[in-house]
C-alpha positions in Angstrom: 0.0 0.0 0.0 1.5 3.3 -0.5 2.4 5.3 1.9 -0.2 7.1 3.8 -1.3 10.6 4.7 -3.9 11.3 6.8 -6.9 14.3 6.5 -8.1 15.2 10.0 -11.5 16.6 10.8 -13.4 17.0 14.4 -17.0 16.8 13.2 -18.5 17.6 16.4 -17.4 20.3 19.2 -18.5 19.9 23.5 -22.0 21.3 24.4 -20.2 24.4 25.5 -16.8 25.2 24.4 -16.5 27.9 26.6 -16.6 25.3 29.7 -14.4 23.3 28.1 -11.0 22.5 30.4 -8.9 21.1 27.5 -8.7 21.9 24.0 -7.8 19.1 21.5 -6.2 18.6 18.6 -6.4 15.0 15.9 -3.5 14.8 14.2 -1.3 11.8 12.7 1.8 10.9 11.9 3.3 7.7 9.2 4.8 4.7 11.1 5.3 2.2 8.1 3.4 1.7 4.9 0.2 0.7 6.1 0.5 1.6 9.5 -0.5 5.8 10.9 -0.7 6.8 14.6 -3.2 8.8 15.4 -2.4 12.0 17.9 -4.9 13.3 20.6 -3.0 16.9 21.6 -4.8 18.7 24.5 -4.0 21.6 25.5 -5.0 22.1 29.1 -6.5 25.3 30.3 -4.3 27.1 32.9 -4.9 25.9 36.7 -6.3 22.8 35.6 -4.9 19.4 35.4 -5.9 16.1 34.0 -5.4 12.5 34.7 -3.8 9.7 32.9 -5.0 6.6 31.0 -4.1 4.3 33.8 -5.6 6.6 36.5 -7.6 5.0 39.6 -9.4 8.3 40.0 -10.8 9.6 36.3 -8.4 7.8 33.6 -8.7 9.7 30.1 -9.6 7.3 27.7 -10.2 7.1 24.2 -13.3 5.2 22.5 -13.5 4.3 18.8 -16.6 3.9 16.7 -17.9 0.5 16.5 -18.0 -1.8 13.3 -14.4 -0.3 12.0 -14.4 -0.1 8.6 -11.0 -0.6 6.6 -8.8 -0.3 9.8 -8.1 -2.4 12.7 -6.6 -0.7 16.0 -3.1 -2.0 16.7 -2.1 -1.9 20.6 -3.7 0.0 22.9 -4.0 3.5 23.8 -0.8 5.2 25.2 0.9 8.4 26.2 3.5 10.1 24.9 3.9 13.0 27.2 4.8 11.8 31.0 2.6 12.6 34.3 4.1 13.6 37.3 3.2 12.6 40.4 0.0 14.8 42.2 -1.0 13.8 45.4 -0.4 10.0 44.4 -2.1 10.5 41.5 -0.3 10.4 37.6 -1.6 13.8 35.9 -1.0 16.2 33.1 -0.6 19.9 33.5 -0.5 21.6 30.7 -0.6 19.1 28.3 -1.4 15.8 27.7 -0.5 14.0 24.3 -2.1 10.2 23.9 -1.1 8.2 20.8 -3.3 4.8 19.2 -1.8 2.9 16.0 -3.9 2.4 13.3 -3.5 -0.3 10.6 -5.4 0.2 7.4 -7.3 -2.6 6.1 -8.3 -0.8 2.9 -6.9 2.2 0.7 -9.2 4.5 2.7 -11.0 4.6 6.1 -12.6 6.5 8.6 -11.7 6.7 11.8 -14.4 8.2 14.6 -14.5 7.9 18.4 -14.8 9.9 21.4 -11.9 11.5 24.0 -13.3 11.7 27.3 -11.9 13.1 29.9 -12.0 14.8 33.8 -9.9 18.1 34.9 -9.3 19.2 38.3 -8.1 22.3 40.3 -6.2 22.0 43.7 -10.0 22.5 45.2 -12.4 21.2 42.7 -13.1 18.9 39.7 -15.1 19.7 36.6 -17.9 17.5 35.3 -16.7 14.7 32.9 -16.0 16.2 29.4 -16.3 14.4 26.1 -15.3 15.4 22.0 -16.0 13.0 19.0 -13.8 13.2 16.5 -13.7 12.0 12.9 -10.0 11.1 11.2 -10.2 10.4 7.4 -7.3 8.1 6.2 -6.2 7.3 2.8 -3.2 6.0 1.0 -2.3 9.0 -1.1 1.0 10.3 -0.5 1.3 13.8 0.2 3.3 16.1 2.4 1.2 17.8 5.0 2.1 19.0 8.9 1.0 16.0 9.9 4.3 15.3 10.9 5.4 18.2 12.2 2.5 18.2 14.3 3.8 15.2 16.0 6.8 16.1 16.7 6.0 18.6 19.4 5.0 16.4 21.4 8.1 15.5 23.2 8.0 18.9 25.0 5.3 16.7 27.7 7.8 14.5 28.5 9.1 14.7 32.1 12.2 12.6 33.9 11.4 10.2 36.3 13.4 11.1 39.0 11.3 8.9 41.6 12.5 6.0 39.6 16.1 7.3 39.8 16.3 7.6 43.4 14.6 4.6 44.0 16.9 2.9 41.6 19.9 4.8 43.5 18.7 2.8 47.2 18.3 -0.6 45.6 22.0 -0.3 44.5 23.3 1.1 48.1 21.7 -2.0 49.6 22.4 -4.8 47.5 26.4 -3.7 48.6 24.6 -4.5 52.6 24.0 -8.0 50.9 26.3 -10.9 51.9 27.4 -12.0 48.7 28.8 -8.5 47.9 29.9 -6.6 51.1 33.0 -9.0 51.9 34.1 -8.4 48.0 34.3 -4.7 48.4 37.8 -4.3 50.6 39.4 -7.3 49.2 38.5 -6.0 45.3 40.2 -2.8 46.1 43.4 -4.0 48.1 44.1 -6.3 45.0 43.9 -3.4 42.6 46.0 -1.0 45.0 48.3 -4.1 45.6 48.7 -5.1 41.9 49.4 -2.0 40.8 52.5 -0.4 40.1 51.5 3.5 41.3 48.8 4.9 43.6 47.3 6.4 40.6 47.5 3.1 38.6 46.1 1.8 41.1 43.1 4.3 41.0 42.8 4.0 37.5 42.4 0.7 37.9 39.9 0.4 40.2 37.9 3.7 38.0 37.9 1.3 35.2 36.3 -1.8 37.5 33.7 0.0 38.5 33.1 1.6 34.8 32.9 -2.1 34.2 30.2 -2.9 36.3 28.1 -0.2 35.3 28.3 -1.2 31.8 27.6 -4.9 32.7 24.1 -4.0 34.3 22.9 -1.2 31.8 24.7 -2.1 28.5 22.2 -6.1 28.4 19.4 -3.9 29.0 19.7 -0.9 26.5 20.8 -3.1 23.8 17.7 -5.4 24.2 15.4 -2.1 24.0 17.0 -0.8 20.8 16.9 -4.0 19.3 13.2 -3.5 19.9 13.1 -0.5 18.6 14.9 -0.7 14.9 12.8 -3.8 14.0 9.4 -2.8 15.1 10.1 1.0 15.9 8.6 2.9 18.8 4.9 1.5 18.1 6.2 -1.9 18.9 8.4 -0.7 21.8 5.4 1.4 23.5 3.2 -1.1 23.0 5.2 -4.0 24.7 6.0 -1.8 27.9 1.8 -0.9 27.8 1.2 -4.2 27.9 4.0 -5.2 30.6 2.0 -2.3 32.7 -1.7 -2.9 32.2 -2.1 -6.3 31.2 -2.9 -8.9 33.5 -0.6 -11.7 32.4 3.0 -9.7 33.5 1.2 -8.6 36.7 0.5 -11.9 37.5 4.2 -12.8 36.8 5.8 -9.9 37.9 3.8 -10.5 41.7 5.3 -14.5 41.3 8.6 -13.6 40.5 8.6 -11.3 43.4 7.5 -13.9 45.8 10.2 -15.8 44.4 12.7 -13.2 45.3 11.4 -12.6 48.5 12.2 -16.3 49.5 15.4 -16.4 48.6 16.1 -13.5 50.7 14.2 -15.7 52.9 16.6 -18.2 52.9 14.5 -20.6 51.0 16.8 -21.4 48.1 19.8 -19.6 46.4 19.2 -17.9 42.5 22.5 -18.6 41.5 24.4 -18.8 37.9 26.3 -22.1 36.3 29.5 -22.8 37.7 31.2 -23.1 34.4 29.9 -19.6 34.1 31.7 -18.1 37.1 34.4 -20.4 36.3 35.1 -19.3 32.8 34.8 -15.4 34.1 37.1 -16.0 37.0 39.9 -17.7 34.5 39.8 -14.5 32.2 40.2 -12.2 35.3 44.0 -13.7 35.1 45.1 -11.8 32.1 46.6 -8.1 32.6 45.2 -4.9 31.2 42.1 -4.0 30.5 40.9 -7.2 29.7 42.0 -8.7 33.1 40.2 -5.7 34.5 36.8 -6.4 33.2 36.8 -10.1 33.6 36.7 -9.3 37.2 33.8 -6.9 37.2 31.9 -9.9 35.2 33.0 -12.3 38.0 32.0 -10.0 40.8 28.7 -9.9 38.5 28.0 -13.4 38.0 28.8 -14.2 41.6 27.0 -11.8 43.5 23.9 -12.9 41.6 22.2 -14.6 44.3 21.9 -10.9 46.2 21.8 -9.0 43.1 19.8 -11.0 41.1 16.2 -10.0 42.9 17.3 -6.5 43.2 18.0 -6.3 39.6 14.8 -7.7 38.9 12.7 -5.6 41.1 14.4 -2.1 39.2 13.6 -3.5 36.1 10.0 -4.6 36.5 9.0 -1.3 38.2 11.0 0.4 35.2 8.6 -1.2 32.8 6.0 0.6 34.0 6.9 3.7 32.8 8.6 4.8 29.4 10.9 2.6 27.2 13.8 4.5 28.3 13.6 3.7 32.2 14.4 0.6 32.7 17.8 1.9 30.9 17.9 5.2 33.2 17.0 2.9 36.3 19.8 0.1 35.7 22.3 2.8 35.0 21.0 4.9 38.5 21.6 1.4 39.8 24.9 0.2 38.5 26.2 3.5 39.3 24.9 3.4 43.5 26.5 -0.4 43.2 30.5 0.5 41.6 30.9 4.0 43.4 31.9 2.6 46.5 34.8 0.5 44.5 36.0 3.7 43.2 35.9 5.4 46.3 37.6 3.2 48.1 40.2 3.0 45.4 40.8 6.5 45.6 40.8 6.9 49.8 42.1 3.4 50.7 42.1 4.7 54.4 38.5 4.8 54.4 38.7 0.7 54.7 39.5 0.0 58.2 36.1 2.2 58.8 33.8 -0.7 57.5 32.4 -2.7 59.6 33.1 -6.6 59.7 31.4 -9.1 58.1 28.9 -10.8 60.1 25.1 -11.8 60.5 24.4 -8.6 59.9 24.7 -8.9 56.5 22.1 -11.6 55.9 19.7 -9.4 58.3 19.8 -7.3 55.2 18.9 -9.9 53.4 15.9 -10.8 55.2 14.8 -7.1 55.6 14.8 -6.9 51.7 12.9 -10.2 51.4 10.1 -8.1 53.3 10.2 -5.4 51.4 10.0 -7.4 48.4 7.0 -9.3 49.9 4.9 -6.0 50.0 6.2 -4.4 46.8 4.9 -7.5 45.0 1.4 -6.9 45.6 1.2 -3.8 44.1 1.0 -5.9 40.9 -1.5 -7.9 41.8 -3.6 -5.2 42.7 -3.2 -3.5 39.2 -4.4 -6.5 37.5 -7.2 -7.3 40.1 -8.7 -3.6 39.7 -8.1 -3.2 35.7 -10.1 -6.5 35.4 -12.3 -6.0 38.4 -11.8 -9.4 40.0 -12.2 -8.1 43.5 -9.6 -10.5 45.2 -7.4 -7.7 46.5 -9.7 -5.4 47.8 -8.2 -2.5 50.0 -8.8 -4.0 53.1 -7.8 -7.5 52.0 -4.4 -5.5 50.7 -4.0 -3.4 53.9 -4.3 -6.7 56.1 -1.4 -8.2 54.4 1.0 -4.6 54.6 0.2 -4.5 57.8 0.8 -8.6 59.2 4.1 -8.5 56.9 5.6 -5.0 57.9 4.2 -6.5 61.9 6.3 -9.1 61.1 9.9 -7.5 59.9 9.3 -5.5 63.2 9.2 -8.6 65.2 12.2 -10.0 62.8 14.6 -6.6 63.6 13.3 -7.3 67.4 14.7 -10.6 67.3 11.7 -13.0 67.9 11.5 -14.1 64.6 14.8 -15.8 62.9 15.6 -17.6 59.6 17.7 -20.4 58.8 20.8 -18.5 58.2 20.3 -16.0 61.3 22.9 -15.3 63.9 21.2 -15.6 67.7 20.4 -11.5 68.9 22.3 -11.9 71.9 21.5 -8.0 72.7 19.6 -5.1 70.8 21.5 -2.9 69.1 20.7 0.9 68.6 20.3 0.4 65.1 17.5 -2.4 65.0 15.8 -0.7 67.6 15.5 2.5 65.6 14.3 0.6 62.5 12.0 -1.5 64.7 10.3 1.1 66.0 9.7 3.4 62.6 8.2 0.0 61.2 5.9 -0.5 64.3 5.0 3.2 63.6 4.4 2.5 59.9 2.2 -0.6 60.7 0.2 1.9 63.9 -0.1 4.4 60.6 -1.6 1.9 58.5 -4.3 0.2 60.8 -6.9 3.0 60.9 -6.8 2.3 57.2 -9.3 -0.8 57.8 -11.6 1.2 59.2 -11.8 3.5 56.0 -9.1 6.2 57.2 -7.6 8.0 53.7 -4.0 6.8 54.5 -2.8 9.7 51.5 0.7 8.9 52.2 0.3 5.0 50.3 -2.6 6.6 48.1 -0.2 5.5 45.2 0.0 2.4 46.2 -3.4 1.2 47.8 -6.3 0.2 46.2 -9.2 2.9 46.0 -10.6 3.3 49.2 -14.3 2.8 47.0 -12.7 -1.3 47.0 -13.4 -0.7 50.4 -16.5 -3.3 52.0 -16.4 -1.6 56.0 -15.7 2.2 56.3 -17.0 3.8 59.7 -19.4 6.4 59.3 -20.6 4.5 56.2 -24.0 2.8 57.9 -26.3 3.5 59.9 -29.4 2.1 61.8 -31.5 5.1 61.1 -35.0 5.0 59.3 -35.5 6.0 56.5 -37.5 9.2 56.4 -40.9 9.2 54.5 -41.0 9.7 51.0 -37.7 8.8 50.5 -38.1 5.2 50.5 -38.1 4.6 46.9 -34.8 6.0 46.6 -33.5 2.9 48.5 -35.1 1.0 44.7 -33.3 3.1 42.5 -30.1 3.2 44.0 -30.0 -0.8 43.5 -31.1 0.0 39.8 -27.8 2.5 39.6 -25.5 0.4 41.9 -25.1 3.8 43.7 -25.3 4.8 47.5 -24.9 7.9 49.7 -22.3 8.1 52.3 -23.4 8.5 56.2 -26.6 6.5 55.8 -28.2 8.9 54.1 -31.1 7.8 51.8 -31.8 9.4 48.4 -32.2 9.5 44.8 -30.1 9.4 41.6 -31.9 11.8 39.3 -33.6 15.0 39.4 -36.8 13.9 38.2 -37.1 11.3 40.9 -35.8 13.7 43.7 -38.2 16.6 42.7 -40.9 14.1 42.5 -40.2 12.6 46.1 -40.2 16.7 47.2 -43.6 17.4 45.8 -44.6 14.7 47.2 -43.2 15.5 51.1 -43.2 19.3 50.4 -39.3 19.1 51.5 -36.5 21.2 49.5 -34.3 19.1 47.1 -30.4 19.0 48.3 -28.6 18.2 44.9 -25.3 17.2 45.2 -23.3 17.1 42.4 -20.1 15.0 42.7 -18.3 11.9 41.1 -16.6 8.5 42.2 -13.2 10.1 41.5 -13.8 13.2 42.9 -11.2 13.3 46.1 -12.6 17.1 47.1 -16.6 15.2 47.2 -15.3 12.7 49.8 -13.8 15.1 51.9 -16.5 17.3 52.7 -18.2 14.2 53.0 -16.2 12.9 55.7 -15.6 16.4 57.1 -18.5 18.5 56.7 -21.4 16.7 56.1 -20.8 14.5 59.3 -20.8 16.7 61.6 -24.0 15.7 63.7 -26.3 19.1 63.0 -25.1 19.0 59.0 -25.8 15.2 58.7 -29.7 15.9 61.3 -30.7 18.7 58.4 -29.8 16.6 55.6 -31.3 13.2 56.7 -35.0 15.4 58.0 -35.3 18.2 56.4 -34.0 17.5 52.6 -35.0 15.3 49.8 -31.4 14.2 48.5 -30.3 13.6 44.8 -26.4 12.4 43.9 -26.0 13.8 40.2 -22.9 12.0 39.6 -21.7 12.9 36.8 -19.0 10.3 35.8 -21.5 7.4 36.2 -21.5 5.0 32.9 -24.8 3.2 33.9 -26.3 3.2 30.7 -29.8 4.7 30.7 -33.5 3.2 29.3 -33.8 4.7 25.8 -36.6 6.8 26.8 -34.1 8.7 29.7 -32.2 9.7 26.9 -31.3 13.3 26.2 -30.7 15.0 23.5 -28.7 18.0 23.6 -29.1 21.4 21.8 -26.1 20.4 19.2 -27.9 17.0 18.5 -25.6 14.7 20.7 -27.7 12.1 22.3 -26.6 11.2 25.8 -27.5 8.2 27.0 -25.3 7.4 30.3 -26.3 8.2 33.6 -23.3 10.6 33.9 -23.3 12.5 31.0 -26.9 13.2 31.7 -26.1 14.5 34.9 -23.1 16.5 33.5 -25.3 17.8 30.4 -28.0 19.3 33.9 -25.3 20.9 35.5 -24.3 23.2 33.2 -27.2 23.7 31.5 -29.3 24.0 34.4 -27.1 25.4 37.2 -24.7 26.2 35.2 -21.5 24.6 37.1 -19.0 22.4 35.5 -17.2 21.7 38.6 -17.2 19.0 41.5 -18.3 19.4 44.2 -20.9 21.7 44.2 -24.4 21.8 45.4 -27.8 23.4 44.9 -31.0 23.7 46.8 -34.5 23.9 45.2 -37.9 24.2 45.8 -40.3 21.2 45.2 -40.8 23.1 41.5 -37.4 23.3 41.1 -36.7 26.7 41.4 -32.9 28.0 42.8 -33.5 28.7 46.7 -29.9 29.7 47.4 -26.7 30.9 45.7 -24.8 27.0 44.5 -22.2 26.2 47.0 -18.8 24.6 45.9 -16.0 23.1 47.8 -16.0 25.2 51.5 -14.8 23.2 54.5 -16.4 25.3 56.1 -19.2 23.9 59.0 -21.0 26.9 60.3 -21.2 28.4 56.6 -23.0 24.8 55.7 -25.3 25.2 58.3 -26.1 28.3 57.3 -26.4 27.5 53.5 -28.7 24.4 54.2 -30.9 27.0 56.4 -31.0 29.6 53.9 -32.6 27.0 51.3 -35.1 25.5 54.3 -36.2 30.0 54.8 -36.9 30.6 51.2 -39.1 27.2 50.4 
C-alpha cells in the first residue's frame, strides 16, 4: 500500500466550548506503509490538570466507533507525554499527548471515536468532558504537517526522577548483601596491591567500576534498541503498555517477586552455572584491561544470588513507565553499586572504617525479602482492579501490609529468625530505631481498615471505594418518609450515599419525592473520582447538625456525573447540538451546566419542590457553620 497521509476533521465540538478545560487537537503521523498513529494533543486550560489513562481516580480514555471499517486498531491506547506525580495520582498539567496505532485494512477509512476526559483544580473537579472526533485516512502520499504536528509532542515528557532515586537505594543496599559486602575491601586492596603506582592503582579500580556499570545497563539498552529498529517505537510502546496494564506480567511480575522474597528468605539460592563463574574468573588472570573487566563480570555473576532479585525488582518497576527507564534505572543502579569500588580506590584509608562481616549482612537480606513481599502486591492489585476481580480489595491489601511489615518489626526485634540467622544476643541501637519506625508504619496503616484515607500510600493502595467496612458509612436510622423509593433506585444504579443517608439518583425522581413530602431538594453534584466530594463528606457533612438537616429536612439527589450506567432509551437526552446522551453521567453533567450552570465537582444546589434555585450554588468550602447556614438559607426561602 503506499504510503499514507492522513486528512483530520473534528465533526462535532462539546455542548459548550466555553466550559471546556482542555482543548484538543487529531493529528497523525506515518509509522510504516500501512500503518498511521493517530495524535490526541490537549491543551490544558491554565490551573487545571488532568489525569492519565491508567488513573484510579478519572483515567482519560479514548473510545473508537464501533463496526471499524477498513482499519483495525493496533495496541492500545498510550501516552507520549509523562505525568508527574500529584497527590499520588499520575496527571498532566499543561498538556497531555495520547497516541493509538492504526492499521489500514483498505486504501481508505474513517476513523471516529470519542476523548473523554475529567480536569481538576487543587479544590475542585469539573464534570466529565467528552469530543467525537472523525480522522479520514487514505493512501495518497502527500506532504502535509501531519508530521510536524507530532513532533511537538516531546516537550510533555518529564524525567522520572522517583524512579532514579529509588533505583539509586536498591544499589546502596544490595552492597549491605552478603554476597557483595565482603568483595568490596578485598577488590580494592588487590587493585591498589597489583598495581605499580597509587594512581595506577586508582585508574584501575575507576575502570572496575566503569565495568560494572556497563555490565548492568549495557544487556538492558541493547535489548530495547533492538526492539526498537525492527518494530520501531509503536512496537516498543506497546510492549512496555502491555508489561504495565495487562494482567498476564502482573501476575508474573507478583510470582517472581515472591520468588525473590524467598530467597532472601533463605529458601533457596538464585545462583548462575559454575562453568559460568568459572570461565569469568579464569579470564580475570590476564593483565590490562581485559583482566580488569573479567573481574567486574565475575563479581557480577557471583553476587547474583543478592543481586539477582534486586535487579529484577528495578527493572520490572522500570517497565511501567517509558521505554527509556528501565535503561535510566539500571544505569541509577549500576552507578549506587560501583561507586563505592571507586571510592575506596581512591581513599584506601577509608577501609578500616567498615564494619566486619557478620550476620548482619544476611539481616539485610531478610529485611529486603520483606520489602519485596509488599512491593509484589502492588501488581497484583493492578491486574485485580483493571479486570475487576475483587480478590485484593483494599482492606484484603492493607491486612497483608500491615501482618508482613508487623512481622519485619518482630524480625529486627529478634523473635523471629531464619535459617541462616545469627542468635540477637543484645539489641543494638540500630535495630531498635528501624523496629520502632516500622511499628510506627504498621500503627499508621491500621486505621486504614476502618476506611481512614491513609494519603501517604494513596499510590500504592487500592481505592478506598474497593473498600466493603468504612465507619461512618452505615447507619441504623430509618429511612425518612418519601424517600423510601430512593432505596429501589439506587440498586437500579449500583449507587449509595455516604453516612446513611437515603436518596435519589436523578432530578426527576428527587423533585418528584419533594412534591410529594413538600421538602426542599439538596442536589449534590459530585463523582466516584472526585477526592474534594469525599472530603466534605467525611468532614462536613458529618458533623451531627449538618448530617440531622440533611437526613430530615432534605430530599437528597447524587448527580454523579462520571457514572457510565447506561440509561433506558426513553431517559435519553438529546442536547441542543444533537448529541444524544445516553449514560447516567453524562446526563447528569449535560444538567449541570445547563441547568445550574456549574462544571465543577463538588458543588451543590438547593431547590424548591418546583425546582426553582433557593440559594446561591455552594462549591468546595470546608467550612461547617457556613454549611449550616447555607442548608438553612434554602429551608427559609421554600
Amino acid at each position: 500500500m503506499a504510503a499514507l497521509s492522513a486528512a483530520i476533521a473534528v465533526s462535532a465540538q462539546l455542548p459548550s466550548e466555553a466550559l471546556s478545560t482542555v482543548k484538543w487537537k487529531v493529528t497523525g503521523e506515518h509509522v510504516s506503509a500501512d500503518t498511521c498513529r493517530l495524535i490526541f494533543n490537549g491543551s490544558i486550560s491554565e490551573g487545571w490538570h488532568t489525569y492519565d489513562t491508567r488513573s484510579s481516580l478519572y483515567p482519560t480514555y479514548v473510545i473508537f466507533g464501533e463496526n471499524p471499517s477498513g482499519y483495525v486498531l493496533s495496541g492500545e491506547l498510550h501516552e507520549i507525554s509523562t505525568p508527574v506525580d500529584f497527590e499520588g495520582e499520575p496527571v498532566f498539567f499543561d498538556e497531555i499527548i495520547l497516541a493509538q496505532d492504526i492499521v489500514l485494512t483498505d486504501e481508505n477509512a474513517v476513523v471516529n471515536g470519542e476523548i473523554t476526559w475529567m480536569a481538576c483544580t487543587e479544590t475542585q473537579c469539573a464534570s466529565p468532558e467528552f469530543l467525537e472526533f472523525e480522522v479520514m485516512l487514505s493512501g495518497t502520499p502527500q506532504q502535509t504537517s501531519i508530521q510536524q504536528a507530532a513532533d511537538g509532542s516531546g516537550s510533555g515528557k518529564g524525567f522520572n526522577w522517583a524512579l532514579v532515586i529509588e533505583a539509586v537505594l536498591w544499589g546502596f543496599a544490595a552492597l549491605l548483601t552478603p554476597c557483595v559486602f565482603p568483595m568490596v575491601p578485598m577488590t580494592v586492596s588487590f587493585f591498589l596491591k597489583g598495581a605499580s603506582s597509587p594512581a595506577a592503582g586508582r585508574f584501575r579500580a575507576s575502570m572496575y567500576g566503569l565495568f560494572i556499570i556497563l555490565l548492568y545497563t549495557v544487556p538492558i539498552s541493547l535489548i530495547i534498541l533492538i526492539t526498537r529498529l525492527a518494530g520501531g517505537d509503536a512496537v516498543t510502546a506497546d510492549i512496555f503498555n502491555w508489561l504495565a496494564t495487562h494482567w498476564i506480567p502482573n501476575i508474573i511480575f507478583f510470582i517472581v517477586f515472591m520468588i525473590f522474597a524467598a530467597s532472601f528468605f533463605g529458601a533457596f539460592e538464585i545462583t548462575l552455572p559454575s562453568s559460568l563463574v568459572n570461565k569469568s574468573d579464569k579470564g580475570a588472570d590476564k593483565k590490562g584491561l581485559a583482566g580488569i573487566f573479567f573481574m567486574a563480570l565475575t563479581l557480577v555473576l557471583v553476587s547474583f544470588s543478592c543481586t539477582g532479585p534486586i535487579v529484577g525488582s528495578v527493572l520490572i518497576k522500570a517497565t511501567q513507565g517509558e521505554f527509556w527507564e528501565p535503561m535510566v534505572a539500571m544505569l541509577a543502579f549500576s552507578l549506587a553499586f560501583a561507586l563505592p569500588f571507586t571510592i575506596l580506590a581512591l581513599f584506601p584509608s577509608l577501609l578500616k572504617n567498615l564494619p566486619k562481616s557478620g550476620g548482619w549482612l544476611n539481616s539485610v537480606k531478610v529485611v529486603l525479602g520483606f520489602i519485596e513481599v509488599a512491593l509484589g502486591f502492588k501488581f497484583l492489585s493492578v491486574a485485580d482492579q483493571t479486570y475487576h476481580w475483587g480478590l485484593l480489595d483494599r482492606e484484603v491489601y492493607l491486612a497483608i501490609w500491615i501482618v508482613t511489615f508487623s512481622l519485619l518489626g518482630l524480625y529486627l526485634l529478634g523473635k523471629i529468625r531464619f535459617a541462616h540467622d545469627d542468635k540477637t544476643e543484645h539489641l543494638s541501637v540500630t535495630r531498635l530505631a528501624l523496629a520502632i519506625a516500622v511499628f510506627s508504619f504498621v500503627v499508621y496503616m491500621i486505621p486504614g481498615m476502618f476506611g481512614a484515607p491513609l494519603k501517604a500510600l494513596s499510590g500504592y493502595l487500592p481505592p478506598l471505594t474497593t473498600q466493603d467496612f468504612v465507619i461512618g458509612s452505615g447507619s441504623s436510622a430509618q429511612v425518612p418518609a418519601g424517600q423510601a423509593a430512593g432505596a429501589e433506585k439506587e440498586n437500579r444504579f449500583g449507587l449509595h450515599l455516604p453516612l446513611g443517608l437515603e436518596g435519589y439518583f436523578t432530578i426527576e425522581e428527587g423533585l418528584a419525592a419533594a412534591k410529594e413530602t413538600g421538602k426542599p431538594v439538596f442536589v449534590d453534584i459530585t463523582g466516584h473520582g472526585c477526592v474534594n466530594c469525599r472530603e466534605m463528606e467525611s468532614r462536613v457533612w458529618s458533623d451531627p447538625q449538618v448530617l440531622d438537616i440533611l437526613r430530615n429536612e432534605y430530599v437528597i439527589v447524587a448527580l454523579y456525573t462520571d457514572d457510565k450506567t447506561r440509561l433506558e432509551k426513553d431517559e435519553w437526552v438529546e442536547t441542543e447540538n444533537g448529541d444524544i446522551l445516553k449514560d447516567l453521567g453524562r446526563v447528569n453533567s449535560y444538567i449541570a451546566r445547563t441547568r445550574f450552570g456549574v462544571n465543577a465537582q463538588p458543588n451543590y444546589v438547593l431547590l424548591s419542590p418546583n425546582g426553582e434555585l433557593l440559594a446561591p450554588v455552594r462549591g468546595y468550602d470546608l467550612s461547617i457553620p457556613g454549611f449550616i447556614e447555607f442548608l438553612e438559607s434554602g429551608l427559609e426561602s421554600r
